[in-house]
C-alpha positions in Angstrom: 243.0 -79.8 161.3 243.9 -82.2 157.9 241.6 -81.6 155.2 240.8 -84.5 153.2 239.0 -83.8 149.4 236.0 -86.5 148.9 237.5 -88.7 146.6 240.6 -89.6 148.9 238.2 -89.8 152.0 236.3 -92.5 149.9 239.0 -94.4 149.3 240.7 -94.3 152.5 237.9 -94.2 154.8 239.0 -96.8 157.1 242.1 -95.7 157.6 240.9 -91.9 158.2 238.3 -93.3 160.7 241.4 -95.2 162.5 243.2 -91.7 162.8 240.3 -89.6 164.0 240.5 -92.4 166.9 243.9 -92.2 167.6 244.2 -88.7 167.5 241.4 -87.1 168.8 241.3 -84.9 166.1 238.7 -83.9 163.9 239.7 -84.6 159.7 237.8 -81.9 157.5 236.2 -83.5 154.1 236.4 -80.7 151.6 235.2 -80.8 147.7 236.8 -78.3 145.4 239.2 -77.0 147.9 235.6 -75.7 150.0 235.3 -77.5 153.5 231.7 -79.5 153.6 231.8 -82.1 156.4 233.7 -82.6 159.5 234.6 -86.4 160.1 234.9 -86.1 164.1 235.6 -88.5 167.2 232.6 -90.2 169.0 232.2 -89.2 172.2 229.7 -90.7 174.3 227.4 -88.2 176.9 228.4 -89.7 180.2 226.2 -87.0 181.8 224.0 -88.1 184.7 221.1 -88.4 183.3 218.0 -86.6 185.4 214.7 -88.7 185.8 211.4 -86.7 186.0 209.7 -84.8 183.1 209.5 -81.3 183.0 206.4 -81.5 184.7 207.7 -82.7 187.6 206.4 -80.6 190.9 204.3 -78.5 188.8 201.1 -80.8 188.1 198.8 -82.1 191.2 196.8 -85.0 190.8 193.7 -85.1 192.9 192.8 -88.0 195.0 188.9 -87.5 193.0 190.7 -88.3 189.5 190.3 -91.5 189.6 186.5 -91.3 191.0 183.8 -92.5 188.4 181.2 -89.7 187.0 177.9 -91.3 187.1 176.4 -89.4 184.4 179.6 -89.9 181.9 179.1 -93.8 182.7 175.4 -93.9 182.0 175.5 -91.7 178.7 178.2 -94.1 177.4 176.1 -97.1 178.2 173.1 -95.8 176.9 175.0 -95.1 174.0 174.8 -96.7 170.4 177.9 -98.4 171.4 175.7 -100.8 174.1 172.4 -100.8 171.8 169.8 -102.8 173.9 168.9 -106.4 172.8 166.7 -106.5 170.0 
């Protein structure tokens, strides 16, 4: 691997982008002779990606779920939120 100090990787960032895609290789940015950053190829994931959460075939929902509680509707109409006419 090349290692590149800051000041010539600012000037000549173009052209070391240009060479990291030719290459394939990764360019190491140092400053004072110390490695810091890495200036590496993309590579794009072209993993199949897996639908379904993690939750998947662990959680049940009952067929009452969607069934209204009576007493949960009537305290929210009787609620300050529905104040009777006045």
């Amino acid at each position: 691997m090349e290692i590149t100090n800051i000041s010539e990787a600012k000037a000549s960032l173009s052209q070391l982008i240009k060479r990291v895609q030719t290459t394939d290789e990764p360019i190491i940015i140092g400053k004072a002779g110390k490695p810091v950053a890495v200036l590496s190829p993309f590579r794009a994931d072209t993993s199949v990606r897996k639908l379904g959460g993690s939750w998947e075939g662990k959680v049940e929902i009952s067929e009452e779920s969607d069934a209204l509680d009576c007493s949960i509707e009537n305290s929210f109409y009787q609620s300050s939120v529905f104040p009777e006419n006045e």
